[in-house]
C-alpha positions as CSV (number, residue, x, y, z in Angstrom):
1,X,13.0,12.9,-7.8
2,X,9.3,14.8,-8.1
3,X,6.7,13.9,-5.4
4,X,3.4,13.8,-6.0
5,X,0.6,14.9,-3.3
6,X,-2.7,15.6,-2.6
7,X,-4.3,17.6,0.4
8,X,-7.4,15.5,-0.7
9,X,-6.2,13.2,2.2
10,X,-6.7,15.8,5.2
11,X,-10.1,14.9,4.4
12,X,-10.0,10.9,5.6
13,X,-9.4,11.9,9.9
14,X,-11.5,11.9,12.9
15,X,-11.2,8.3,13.1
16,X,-10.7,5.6,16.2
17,X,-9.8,2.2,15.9
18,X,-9.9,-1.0,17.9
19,X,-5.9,-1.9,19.3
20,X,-5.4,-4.0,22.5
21,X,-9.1,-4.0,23.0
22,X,-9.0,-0.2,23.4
23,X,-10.7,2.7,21.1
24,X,-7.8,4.6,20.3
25,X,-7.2,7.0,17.5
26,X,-6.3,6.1,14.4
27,X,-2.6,5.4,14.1
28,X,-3.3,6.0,9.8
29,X,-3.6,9.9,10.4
30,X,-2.9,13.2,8.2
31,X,0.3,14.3,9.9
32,X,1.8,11.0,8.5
33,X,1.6,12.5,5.0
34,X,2.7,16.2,5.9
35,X,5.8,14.9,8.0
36,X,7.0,13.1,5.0
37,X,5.9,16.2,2.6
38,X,7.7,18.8,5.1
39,X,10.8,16.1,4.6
40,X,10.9,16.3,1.1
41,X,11.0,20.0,1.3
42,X,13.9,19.8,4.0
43,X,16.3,18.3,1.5
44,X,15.2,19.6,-1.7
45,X,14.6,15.8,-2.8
46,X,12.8,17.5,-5.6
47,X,9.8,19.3,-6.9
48,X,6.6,18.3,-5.1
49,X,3.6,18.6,-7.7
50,X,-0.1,17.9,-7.4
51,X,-1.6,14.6,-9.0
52,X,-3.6,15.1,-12.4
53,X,-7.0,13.8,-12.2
54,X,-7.4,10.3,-13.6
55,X,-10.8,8.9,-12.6
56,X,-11.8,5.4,-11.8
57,X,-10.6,3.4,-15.2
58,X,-7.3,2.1,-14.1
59,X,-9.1,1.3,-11.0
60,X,-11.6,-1.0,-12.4
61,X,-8.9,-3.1,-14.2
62,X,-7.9,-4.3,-11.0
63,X,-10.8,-3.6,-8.5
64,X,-14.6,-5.2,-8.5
65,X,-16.7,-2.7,-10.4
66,X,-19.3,-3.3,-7.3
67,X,-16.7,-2.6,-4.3
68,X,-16.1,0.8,-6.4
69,X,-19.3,1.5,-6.4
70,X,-19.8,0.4,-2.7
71,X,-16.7,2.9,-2.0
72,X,-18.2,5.6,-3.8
73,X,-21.7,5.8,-2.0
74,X,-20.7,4.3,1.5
75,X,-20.4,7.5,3.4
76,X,-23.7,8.5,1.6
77,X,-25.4,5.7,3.1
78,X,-24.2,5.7,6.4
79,X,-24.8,9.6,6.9
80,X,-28.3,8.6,5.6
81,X,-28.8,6.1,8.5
82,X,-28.3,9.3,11.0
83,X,-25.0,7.9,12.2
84,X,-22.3,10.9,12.4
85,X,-19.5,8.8,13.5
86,X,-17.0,6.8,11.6
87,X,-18.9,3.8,9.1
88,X,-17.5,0.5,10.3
89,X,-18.2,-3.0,9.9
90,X,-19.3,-5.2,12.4
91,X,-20.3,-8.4,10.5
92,X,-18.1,-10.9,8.2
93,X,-19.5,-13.5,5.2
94,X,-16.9,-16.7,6.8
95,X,-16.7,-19.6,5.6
96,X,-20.4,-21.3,6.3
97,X,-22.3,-17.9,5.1
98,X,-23.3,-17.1,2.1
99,X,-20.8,-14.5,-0.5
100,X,-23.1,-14.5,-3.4
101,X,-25.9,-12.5,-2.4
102,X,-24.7,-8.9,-1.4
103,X,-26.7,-7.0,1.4
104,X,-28.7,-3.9,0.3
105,X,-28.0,-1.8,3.5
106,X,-24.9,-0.5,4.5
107,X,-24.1,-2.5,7.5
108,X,-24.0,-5.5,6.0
109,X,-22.0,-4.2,2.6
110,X,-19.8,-2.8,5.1
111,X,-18.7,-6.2,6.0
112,X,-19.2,-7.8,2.5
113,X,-16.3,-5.6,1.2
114,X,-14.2,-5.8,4.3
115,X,-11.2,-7.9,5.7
116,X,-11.3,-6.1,8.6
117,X,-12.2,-3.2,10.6
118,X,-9.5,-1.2,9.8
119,X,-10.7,1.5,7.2
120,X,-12.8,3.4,8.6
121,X,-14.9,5.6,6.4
122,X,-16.0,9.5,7.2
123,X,-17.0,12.3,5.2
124,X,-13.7,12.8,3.2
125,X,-12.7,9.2,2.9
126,X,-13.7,8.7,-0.5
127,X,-12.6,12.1,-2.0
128,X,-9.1,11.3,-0.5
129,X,-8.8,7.7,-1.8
130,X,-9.5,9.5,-5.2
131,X,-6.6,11.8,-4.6
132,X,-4.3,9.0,-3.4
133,X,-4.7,7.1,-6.7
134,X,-4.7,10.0,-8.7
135,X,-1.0,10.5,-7.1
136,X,-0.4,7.2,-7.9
137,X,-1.3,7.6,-11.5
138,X,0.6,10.5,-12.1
139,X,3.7,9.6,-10.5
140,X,3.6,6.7,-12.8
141,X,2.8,9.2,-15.7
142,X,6.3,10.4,-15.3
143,X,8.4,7.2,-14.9
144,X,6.4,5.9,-18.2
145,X,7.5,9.2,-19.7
146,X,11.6,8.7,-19.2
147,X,11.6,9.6,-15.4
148,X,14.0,7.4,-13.7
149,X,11.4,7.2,-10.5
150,X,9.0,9.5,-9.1
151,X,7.5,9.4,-5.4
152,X,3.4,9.0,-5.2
153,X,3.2,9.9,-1.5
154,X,-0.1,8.5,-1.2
155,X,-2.4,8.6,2.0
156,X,-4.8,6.6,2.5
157,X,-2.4,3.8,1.9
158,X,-3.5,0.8,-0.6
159,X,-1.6,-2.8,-0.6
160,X,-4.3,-4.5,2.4
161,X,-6.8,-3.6,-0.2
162,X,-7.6,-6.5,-2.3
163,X,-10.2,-7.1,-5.7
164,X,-12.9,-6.6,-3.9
165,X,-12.5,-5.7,-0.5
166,X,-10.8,-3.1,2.2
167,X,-9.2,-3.4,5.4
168,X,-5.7,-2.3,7.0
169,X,-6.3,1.7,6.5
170,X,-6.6,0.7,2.4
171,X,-9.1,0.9,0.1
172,X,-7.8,1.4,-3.6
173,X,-4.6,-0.3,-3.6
174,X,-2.6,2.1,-5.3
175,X,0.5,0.3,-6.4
176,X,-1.5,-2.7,-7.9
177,X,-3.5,0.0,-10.1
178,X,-0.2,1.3,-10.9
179,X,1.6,-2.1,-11.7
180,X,-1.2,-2.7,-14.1
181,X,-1.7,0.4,-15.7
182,X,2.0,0.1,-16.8
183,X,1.2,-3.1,-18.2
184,X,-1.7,-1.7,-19.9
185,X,0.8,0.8,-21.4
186,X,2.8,-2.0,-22.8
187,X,5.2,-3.3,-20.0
188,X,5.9,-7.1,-20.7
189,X,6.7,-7.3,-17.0
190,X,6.4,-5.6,-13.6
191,X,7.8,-5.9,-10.5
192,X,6.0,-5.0,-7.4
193,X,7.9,-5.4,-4.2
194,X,6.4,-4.3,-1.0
195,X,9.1,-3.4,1.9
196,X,6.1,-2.5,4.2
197,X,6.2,-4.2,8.0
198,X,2.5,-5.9,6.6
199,X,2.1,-8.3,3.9
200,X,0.8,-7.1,1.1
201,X,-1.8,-9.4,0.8
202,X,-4.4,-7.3,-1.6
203,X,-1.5,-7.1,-4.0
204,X,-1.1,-10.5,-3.7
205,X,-4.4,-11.6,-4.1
206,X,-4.7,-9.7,-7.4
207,X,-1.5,-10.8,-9.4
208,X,-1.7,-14.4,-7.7
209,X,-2.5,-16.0,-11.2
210,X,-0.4,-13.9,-13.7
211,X,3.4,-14.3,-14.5
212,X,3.3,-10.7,-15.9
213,X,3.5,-9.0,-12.9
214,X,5.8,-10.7,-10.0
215,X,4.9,-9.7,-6.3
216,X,7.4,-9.4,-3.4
217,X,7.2,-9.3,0.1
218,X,9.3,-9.0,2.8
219,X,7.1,-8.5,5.7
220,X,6.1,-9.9,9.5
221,X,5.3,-13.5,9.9
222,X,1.9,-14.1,9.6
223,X,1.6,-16.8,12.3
224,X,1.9,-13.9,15.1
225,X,1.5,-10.6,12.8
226,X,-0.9,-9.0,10.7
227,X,-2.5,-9.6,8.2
228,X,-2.5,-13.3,9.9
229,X,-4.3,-15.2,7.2
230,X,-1.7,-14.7,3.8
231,X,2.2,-14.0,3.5
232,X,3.2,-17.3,4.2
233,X,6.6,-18.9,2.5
234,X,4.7,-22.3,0.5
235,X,1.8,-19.1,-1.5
236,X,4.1,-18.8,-5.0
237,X,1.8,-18.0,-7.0
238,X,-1.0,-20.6,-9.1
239,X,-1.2,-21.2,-12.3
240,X,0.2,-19.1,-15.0
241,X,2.2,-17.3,-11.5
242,X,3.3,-20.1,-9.9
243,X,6.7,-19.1,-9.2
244,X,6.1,-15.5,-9.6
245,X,4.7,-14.5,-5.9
246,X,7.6,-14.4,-3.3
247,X,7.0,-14.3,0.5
248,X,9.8,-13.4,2.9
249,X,7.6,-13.7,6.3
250,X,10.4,-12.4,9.1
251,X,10.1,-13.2,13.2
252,X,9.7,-10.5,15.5
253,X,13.1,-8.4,16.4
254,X,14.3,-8.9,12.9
255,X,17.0,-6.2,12.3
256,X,18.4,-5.3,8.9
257,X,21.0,-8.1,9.1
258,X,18.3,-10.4,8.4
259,X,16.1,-8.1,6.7
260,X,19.1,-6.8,3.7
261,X,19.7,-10.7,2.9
262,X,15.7,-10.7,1.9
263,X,16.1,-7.5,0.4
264,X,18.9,-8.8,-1.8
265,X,17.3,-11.7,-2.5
266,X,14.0,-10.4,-3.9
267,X,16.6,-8.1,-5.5
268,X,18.2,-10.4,-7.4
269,X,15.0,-12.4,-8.1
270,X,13.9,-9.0,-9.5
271,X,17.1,-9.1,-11.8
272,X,16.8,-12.2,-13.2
273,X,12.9,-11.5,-14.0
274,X,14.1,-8.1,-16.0
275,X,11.0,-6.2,-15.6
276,X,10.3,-3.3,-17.6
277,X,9.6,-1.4,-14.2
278,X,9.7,-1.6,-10.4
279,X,6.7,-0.3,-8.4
280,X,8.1,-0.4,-4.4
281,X,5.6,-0.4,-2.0
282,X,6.9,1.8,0.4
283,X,6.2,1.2,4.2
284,X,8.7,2.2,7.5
285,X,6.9,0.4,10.0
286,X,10.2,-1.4,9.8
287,X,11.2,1.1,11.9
288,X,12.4,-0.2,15.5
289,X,10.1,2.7,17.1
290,X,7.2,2.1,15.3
291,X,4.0,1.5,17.6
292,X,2.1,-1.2,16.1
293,X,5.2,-3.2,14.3
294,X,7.7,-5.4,15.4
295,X,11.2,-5.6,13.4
296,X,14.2,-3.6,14.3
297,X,15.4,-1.5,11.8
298,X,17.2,1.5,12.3
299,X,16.7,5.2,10.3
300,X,20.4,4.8,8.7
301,X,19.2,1.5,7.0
302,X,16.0,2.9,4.9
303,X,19.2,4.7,2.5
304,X,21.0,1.4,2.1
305,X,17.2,0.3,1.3
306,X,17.0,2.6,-1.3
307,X,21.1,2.1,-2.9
308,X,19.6,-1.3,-3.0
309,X,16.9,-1.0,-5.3
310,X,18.9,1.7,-7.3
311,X,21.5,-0.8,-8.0
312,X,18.7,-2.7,-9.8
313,X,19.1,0.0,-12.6
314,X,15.5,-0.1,-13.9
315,X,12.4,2.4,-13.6
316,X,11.4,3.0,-10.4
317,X,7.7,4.1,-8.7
318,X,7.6,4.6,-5.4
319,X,4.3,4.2,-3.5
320,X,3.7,5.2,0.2
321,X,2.2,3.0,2.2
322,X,2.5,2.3,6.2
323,X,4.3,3.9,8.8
324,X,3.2,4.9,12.4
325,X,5.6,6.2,13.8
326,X,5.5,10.0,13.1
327,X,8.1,11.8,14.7
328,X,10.5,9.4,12.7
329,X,8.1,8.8,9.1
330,X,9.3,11.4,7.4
331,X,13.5,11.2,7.7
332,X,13.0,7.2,7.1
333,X,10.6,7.5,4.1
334,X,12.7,9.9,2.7
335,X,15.7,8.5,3.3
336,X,15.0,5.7,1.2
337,X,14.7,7.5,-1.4
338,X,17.4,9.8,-0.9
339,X,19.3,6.8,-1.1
340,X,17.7,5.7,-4.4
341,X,18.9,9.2,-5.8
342,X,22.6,8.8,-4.9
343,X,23.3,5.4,-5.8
């Protein structure tokens, strides 16, 4: 299997966040990416390659030509303002304010395009979330070419980010440019399905309405985890997708007991939808070690993860999203799709 990776994201670091009610450093860091690289190397998974450069078209068939725009420039405007540290939002349009009139300073775009405070923006942010599609894109490049899958090991991460908005370390959400660029290519039907610990919600939100791309989640319940306000059970999808979004929301403690039966499931949803191609959202904050998620799974699960979605038999593009827990990120990542190789 060939990775594809970019040192564009050592760029997007220097970062804190807000967890517990403390400033800590951000959990979304560059030695994420290089364990899982160093991995990949340590078991000759395959080639590792650098991404071709794709620009911002694919992009814009699934983002708000304004939030790319807004990405582009923020850093830019916040450097203008004589701030040095990390650009962050600090005010929300809720329900009651108005969404239709978008601020002209960057403070208040800052929340406009934001579901949270959780993508911070420095220097290097936006040259890295250029490099993390541009992985995306190739690695899909190859599986459209006769590949059976290929690894985008993409950093900043992308499935919190929705049409028009960031938040959860994501800003382009790589695996919903990819889904759509192989539509664009002439896929009848794709398959997303997101393994992270968080629900996908910006995939969601983008595919909600179409039954050409099905979206599947397994992920923690959003009545006491992340991303709190999307991922529930009852959201299948409206109109032309009713019936083709699929939540599997999962208590805290779940261990791969419960967690292989929704696997299988969406697996066999997957089967009977016969996709042209799969694009798996790859997260490990499954992981029972992972600092800011709550399931139970264990490092000798992520390979029967990945037998599981080989057994599917179709084209496979693998996207890197979450997982925090570093010392561990790189043998569970890769085991997955270790596992996905020997099937």
């Amino acid at each position: 299997m060939k990775t594809i990776y970019s040192t564009a994201h050592l760029g997007h670091t220097g970062y804190f966040e807000v967890a517990g009610g403390v400033m800590t450093p951000g959990f979304e860091k560059p030695v994420r990416a290089e364990y899982i690289r160093a991995r990949v190397e340590a078991v000759a998974l395959g080639p590792i390659l650098p991404p071709d450069p794709h620009g911002l078209a694919a992009a814009h068939r699934v983002h708000d030509a304004g939030y790319l725009e807004f990405l582009s420039r923020a850093w830019e405007m916040w450097a203008a303002t004589d701030r040095h540290t990390a650009a962050l939002p600090m005010c929300w349009p809720v329900p009651g304010l108005r969404r239709d009139v978008p601020p002209a300073c960057i403070d208040g775009l800052l929340g406009y395009y934001s579901l949270d405070a959780g993508a911070p923006i420095v220097a290097g942010t936006w040259a890295a979330v250029q490099g993390s599609l541009d992985c995306a894109l190739t690695a899909a490049t190859l599986v459209k070419e006769g590949e059976r899958s290929a690894f985008a090991l993409c950093r900043p991460p992308g499935h919190h980010a929705g049409s028009a908005f960031m938040g959860g370390y994501c800003f382009i959400n790589n695996a919903a440019v990819a889904a759509q660029w192989f539509s664009d290519q002439g896929a009848a039907r794709v398959a997303v399905l997101d393994v992270d610990y968080h629900h996908g919600n910006g995939t969601q939100e983008i595919f909600y309405d179409r039954a050409d791309v099905m979206v599947l989640n397994i992920h923690g319940d959003p009545l006491t985890e992340y991303p709190f306000f999307l991922g529930h059970a009852d959201e299948r999808g409206a109109g032309a997708g009713e019936g083709f979004n699929v939540n599997y929301p999962l208590p805290f403690g779940t261990t791969y007991a419960a967690w292989g039966a929704a696997l299988d499931d969406a697996c066999n949803k997957v089967a009977a939808y016969a996709p042209d191609v799969v694009v798996v959202s790859l997260g490990v904050d499954t992981f029972e070690k992972d600092p800011i998620s709550h399931f139970k799974l264990r490092t000798e699960d992520y390979p029967r993860m990945g037998a599981r979605i080989a057994a599917l038999g179709l084209p496979t593009l693998f996207v890197m999203e979450g997982g925090y827990a570093v010392a561990e990120i790189g043998v569970n990542a890769v085991g997955v799709l270790a596992g996905f190789e020997d099937r």
